[in-house]
C-alpha positions as CSV (number, residue, x, y, z in Angstrom):
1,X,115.3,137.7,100.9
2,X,118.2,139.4,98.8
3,X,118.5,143.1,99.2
4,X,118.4,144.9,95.6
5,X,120.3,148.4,94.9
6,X,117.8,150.5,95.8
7,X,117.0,149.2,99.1
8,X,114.0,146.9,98.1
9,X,113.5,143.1,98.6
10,X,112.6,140.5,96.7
11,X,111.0,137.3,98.4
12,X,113.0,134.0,96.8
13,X,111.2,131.2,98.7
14,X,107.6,132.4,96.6
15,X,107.0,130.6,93.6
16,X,108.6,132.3,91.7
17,X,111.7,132.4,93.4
18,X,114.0,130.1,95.0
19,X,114.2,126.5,93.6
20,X,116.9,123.6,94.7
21,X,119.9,122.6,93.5
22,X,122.7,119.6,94.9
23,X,125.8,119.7,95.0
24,X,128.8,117.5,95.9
25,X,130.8,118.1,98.8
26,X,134.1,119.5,96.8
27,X,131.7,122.0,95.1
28,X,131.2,119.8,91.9
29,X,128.1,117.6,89.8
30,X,125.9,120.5,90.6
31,X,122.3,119.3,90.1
32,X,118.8,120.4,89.8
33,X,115.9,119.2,91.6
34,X,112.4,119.8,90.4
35,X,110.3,121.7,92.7
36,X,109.1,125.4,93.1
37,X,109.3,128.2,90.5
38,X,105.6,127.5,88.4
39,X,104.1,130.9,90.0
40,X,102.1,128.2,92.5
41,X,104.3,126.0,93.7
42,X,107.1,127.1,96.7
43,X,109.7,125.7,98.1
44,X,109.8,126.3,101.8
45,X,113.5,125.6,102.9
46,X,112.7,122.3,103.8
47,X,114.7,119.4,102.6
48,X,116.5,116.2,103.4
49,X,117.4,112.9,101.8
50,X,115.5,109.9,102.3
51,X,117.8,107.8,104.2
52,X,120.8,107.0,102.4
53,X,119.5,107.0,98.9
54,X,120.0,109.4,96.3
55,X,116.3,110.2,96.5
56,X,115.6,113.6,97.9
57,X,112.4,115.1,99.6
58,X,110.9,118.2,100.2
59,X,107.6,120.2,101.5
60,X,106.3,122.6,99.3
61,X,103.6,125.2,99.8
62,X,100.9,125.7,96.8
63,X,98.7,129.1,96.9
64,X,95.9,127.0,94.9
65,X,95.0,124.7,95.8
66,X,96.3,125.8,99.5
67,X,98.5,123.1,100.9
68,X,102.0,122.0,101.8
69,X,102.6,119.1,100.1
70,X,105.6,116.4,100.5
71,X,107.3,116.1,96.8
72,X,110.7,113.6,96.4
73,X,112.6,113.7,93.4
74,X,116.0,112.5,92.4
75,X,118.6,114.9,91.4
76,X,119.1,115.5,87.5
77,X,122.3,117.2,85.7
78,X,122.1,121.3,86.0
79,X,120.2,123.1,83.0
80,X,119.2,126.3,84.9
81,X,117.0,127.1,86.9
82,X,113.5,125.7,86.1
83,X,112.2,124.9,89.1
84,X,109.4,121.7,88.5
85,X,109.6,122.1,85.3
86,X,113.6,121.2,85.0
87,X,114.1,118.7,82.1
88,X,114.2,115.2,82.9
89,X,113.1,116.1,86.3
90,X,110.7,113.0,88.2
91,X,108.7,114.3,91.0
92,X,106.5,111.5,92.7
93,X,103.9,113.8,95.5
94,X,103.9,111.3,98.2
95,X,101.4,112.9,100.3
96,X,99.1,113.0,97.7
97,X,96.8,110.2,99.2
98,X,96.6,112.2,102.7
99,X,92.8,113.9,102.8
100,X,94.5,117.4,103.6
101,X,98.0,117.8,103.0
102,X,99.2,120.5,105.2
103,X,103.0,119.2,106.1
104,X,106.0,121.3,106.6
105,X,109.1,119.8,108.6
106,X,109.7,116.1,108.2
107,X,112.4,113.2,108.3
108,X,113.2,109.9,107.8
109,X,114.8,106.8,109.2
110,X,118.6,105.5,108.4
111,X,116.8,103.4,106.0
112,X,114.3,105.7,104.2
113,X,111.5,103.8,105.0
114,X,109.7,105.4,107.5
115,X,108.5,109.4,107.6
116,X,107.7,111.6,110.6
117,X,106.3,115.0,109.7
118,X,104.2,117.8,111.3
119,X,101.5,119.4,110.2
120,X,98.7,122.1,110.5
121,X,96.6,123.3,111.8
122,X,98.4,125.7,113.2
123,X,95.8,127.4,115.1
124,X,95.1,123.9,116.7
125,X,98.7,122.7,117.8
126,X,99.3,120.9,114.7
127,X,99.6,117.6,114.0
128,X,102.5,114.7,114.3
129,X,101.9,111.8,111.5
130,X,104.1,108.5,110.4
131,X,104.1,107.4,107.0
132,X,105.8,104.6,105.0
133,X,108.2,106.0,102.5
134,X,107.1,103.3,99.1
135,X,110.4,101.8,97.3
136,X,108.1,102.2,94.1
137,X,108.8,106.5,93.3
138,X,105.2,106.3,91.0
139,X,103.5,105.0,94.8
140,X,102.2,107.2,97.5
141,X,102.2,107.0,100.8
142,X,99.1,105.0,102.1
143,X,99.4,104.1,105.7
144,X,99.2,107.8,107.2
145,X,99.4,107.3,111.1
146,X,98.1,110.1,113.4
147,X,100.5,109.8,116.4
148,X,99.1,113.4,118.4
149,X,98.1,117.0,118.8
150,X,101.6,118.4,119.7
151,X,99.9,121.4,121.3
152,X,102.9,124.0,119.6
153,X,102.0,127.6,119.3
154,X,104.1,127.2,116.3
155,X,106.3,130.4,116.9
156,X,109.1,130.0,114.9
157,X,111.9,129.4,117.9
158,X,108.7,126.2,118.7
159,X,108.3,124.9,115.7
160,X,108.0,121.0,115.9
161,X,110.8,119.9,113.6
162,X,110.3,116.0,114.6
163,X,112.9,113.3,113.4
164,X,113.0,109.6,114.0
165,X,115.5,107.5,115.6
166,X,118.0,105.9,112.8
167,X,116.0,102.5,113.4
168,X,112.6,103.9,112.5
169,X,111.4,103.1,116.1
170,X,111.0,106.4,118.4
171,X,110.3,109.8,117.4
172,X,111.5,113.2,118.6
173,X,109.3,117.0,118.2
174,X,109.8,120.1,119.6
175,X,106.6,121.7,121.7
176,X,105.5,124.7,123.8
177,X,102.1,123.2,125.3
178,X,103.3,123.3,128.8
179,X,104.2,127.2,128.2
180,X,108.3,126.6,128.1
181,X,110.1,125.0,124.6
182,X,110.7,121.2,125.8
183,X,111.6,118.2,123.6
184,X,109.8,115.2,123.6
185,X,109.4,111.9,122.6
186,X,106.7,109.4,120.9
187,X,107.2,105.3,120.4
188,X,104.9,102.9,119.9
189,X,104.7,101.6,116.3
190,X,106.1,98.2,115.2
């Protein structure tokens, strides 16, 4: 939130507020990406690159319909700040095949092929999935895995915030089901 003059605040991660931008590391080739700012659509703080490619990914919320969807894009030159509907912008929903989208803190492998992320419901524990990340950006992802019920009260300091090993082959999550914050671990896939 930015404080205004008069003491008030305005909200930037709604839909109409915050959207993303890139930037190189010597502050140059600033970038828009195409997500948020419609009004529906909201970016949630969420980001990361899909492995070492210059594709990017995100989790945005949606008021209607209600979901927390997993958007990549690749970056495109600056032209303000349009949110989705930047020029030129490519947006490819990869959870979009998933019977209830509800995802929120994610990652991906070295090689950008494989996704962990959590999910909702957050009254229930929430949800760890595994995904295939498609080479094709127009394809989904279409092998959703259920790995387990995490069991997090999802507080903010227990969010899971899982992340995979560089080699795709063991996964890491946050949880608070035994009462204290603990990490743990999930393997098992090919």
């Amino acid at each position: 939130m930015s404080a205004m003059r008069l003491g008030q605040f305005t909200k930037l991660t709604g839909g109409d507020g915050a959207d993303i931008h890139v930037i190189a590391d010597d502050g140059s080739n600033f970038r828009d990406l195409p997500w948020g700012r419609d009004g529906n659509e909201y970016c949630q703080g969420h980001q990361c690159w899909i492995g070492a490619s210059d594709r990017a990914l995100t989790s945005t919320g949606k008021r209607a319909p209600k979901c927390a969807e997993l958007i990549e894009a690749r970056a495109v030159p600056h032209v303000g700040h349009e949110g989705l509907k930047t020029p030129g912008g490519v947006r490819n929903d990869l959870s979009r095949q998933h019977p209830q989208p509800d995802f929120y803190h994610f990652a991906t492998d070295a090689a950008g092929t494989r996704l962990i992320t959590d999910s909702g419901p957050r009254d229930g524990g929430g949800g760890l999935w595994l995904g295939t990340i498609p080479r094709d950006e127009t394809q989904a992802i279409q092998d959703w895995a259920y790995l387990m019920n995490p069991g997090s009260s999802w507080q903010k300091h227990t969010h899971i915030h899982p992340f995979l090993s560089p080699d795709g082959k063991t996964g890491f999550f946050n949880s608070d089901e035994s009462g204290e914050s603990q990490c743990y671990m999930v393997r098992g896939w090919a």
